[in-house]
N, CA, C and O of each residue as an XYZ file, in Angstrom:
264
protein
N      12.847    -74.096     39.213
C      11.605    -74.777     38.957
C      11.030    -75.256     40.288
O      11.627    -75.338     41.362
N      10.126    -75.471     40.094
C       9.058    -75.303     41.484
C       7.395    -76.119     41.002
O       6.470    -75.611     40.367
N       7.529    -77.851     41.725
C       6.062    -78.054     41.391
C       5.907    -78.379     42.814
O       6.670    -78.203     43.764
N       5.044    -78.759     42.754
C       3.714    -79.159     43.837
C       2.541    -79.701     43.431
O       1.618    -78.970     43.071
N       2.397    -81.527     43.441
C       1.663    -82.116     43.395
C       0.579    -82.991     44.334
O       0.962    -83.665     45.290
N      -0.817    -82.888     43.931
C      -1.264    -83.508     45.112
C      -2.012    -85.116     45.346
O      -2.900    -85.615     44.654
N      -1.366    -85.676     46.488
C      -1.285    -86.919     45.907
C      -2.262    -87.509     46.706
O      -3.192    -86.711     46.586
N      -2.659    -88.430     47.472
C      -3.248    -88.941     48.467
C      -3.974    -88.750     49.767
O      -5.092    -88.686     50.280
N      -2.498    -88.689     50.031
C      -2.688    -88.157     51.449
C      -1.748    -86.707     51.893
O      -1.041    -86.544     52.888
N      -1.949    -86.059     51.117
C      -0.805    -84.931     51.641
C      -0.558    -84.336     49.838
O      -1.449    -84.196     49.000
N       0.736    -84.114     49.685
C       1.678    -83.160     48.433
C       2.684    -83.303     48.601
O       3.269    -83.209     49.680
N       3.153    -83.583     47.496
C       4.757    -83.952     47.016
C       5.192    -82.758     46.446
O       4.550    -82.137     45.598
N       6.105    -82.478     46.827
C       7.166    -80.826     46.489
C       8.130    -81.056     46.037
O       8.654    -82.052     46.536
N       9.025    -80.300     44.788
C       9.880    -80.626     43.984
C      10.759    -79.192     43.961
O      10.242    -78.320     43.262
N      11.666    -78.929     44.444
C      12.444    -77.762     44.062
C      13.196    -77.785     43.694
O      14.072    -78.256     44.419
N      13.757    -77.231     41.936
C      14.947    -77.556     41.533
C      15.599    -76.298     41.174
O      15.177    -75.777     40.141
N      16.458    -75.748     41.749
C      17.204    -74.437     41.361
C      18.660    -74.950     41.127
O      19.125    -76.089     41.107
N      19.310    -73.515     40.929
C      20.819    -74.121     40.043
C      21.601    -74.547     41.527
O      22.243    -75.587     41.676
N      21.393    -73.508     42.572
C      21.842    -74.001     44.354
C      21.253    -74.610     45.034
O      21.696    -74.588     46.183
N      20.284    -75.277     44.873
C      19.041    -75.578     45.977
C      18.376    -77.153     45.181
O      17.710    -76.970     44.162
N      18.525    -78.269     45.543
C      17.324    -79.267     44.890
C      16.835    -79.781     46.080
O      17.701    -79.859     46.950
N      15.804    -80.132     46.380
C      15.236    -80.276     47.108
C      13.504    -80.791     47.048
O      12.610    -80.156     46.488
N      13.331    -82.229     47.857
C      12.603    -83.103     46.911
C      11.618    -83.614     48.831
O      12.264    -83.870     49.847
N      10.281    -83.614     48.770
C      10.063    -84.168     49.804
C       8.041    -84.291     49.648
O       7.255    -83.665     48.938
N       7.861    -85.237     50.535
C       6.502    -85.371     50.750
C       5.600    -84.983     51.970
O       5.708    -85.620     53.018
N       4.686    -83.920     51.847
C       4.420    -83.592     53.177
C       2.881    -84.201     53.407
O       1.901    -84.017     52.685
N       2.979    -85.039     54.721
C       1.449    -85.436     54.964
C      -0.020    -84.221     55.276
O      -1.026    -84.503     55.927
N       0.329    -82.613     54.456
C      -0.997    -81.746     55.203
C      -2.095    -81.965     54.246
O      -2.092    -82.370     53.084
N      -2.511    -81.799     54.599
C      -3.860    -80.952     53.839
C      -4.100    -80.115     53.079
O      -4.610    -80.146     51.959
N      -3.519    -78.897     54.025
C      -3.722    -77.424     53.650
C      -3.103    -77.048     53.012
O      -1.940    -77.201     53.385
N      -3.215    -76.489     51.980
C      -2.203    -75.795     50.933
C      -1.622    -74.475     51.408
O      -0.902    -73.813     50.661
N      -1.983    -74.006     52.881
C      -1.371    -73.207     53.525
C      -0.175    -73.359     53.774
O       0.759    -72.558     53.725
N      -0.239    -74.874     54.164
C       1.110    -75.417     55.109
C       2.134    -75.005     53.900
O       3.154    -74.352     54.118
N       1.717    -75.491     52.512
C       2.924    -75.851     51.626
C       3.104    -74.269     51.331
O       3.947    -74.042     50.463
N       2.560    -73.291     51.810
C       2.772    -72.287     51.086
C       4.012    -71.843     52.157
O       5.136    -71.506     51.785
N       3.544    -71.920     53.624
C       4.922    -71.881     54.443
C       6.264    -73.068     54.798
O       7.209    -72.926     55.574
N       5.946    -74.141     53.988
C       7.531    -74.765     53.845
C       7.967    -74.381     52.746
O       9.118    -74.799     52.618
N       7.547    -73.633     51.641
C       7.842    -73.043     50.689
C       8.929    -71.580     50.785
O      10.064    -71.330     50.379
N       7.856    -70.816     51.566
C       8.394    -69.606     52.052
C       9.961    -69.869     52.753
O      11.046    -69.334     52.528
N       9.652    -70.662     53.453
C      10.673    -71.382     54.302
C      12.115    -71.958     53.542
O      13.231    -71.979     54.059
N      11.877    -72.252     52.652
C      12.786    -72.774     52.064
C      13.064    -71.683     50.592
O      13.206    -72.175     49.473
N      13.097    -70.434     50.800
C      13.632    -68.930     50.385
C      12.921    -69.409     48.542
O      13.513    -69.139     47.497
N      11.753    -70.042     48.626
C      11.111    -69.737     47.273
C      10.457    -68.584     46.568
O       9.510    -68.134     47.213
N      10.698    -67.959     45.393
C      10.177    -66.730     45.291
C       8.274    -66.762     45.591
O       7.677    -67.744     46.033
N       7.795    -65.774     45.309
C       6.279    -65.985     46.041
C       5.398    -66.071     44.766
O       4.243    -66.496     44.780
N       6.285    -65.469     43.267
C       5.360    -65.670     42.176
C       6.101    -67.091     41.456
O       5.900    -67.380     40.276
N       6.907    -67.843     42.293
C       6.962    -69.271     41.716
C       6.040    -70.159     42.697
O       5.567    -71.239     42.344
N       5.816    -69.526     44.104
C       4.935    -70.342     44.975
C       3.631    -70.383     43.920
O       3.320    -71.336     43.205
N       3.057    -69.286     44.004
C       1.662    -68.759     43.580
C       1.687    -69.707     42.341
O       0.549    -70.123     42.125
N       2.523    -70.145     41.534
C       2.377    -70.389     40.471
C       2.211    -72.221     40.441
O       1.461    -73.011     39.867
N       3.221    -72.314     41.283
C       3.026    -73.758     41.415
C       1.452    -74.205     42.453
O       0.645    -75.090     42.167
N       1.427    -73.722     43.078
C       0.544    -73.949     44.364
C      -1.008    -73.915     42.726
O      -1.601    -74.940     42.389
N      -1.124    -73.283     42.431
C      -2.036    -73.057     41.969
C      -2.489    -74.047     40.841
O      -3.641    -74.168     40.425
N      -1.448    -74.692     40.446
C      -1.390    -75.857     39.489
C      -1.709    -77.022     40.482
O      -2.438    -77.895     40.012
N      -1.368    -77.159     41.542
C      -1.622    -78.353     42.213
C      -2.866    -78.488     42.745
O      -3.276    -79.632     42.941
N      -3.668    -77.400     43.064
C      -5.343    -77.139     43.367
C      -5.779    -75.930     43.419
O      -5.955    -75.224     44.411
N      -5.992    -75.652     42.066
C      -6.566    -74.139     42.149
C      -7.644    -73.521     42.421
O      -7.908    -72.343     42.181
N      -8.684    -74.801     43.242
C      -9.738    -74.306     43.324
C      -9.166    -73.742     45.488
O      -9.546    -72.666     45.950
N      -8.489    -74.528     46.148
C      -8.211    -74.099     47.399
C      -7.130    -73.042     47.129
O      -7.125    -72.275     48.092
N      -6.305    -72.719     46.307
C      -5.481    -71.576     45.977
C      -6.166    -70.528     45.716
O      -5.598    -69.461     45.950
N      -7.354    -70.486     45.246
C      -8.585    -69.116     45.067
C      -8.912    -69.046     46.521
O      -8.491    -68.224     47.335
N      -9.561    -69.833     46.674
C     -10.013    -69.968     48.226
C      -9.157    -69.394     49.354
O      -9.705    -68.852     50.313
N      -7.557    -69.517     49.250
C      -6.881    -68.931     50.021
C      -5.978    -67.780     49.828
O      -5.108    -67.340     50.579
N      -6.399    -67.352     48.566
C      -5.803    -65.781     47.775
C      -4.422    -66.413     47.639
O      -3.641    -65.534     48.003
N      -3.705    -67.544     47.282
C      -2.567    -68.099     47.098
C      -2.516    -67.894     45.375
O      -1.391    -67.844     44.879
N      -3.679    -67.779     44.485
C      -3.126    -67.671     43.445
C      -2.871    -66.047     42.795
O      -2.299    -65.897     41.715
């Protein structure tokens, strides 16, 4: 499982796999960034796309992320 919420000032990231949990807040902007601490942290790309797109899907169109 894989969310990505957007909060304030930045997005809160939630990764919960059966090997991997992993929980953190990043101060960007860009929903680019989260798409590469994502990548980064060996997430598949149709759970990125999927989450990313729930958290702002109007900049996820905008950046072919969905």
């Amino acid at each position: 499982m894989v969310r990505v919420w957007r909060v304030p000032f930045g997005y809160l990231i939630l990764i919960w796999r059966a090997q991997q949990r992993w929980f953190a807040y990043r101060p960007v902007t860009d929903l680019r960034r989260v798409y590469e601490i994502l990548a980064r942290r060996g997430v598949p790309k149709n759970l990125t796309r999927e989450a990313l797109s729930r958290a702002n899907p109007a900049e996820a169109r905008a950046h072919h992320l969905d």
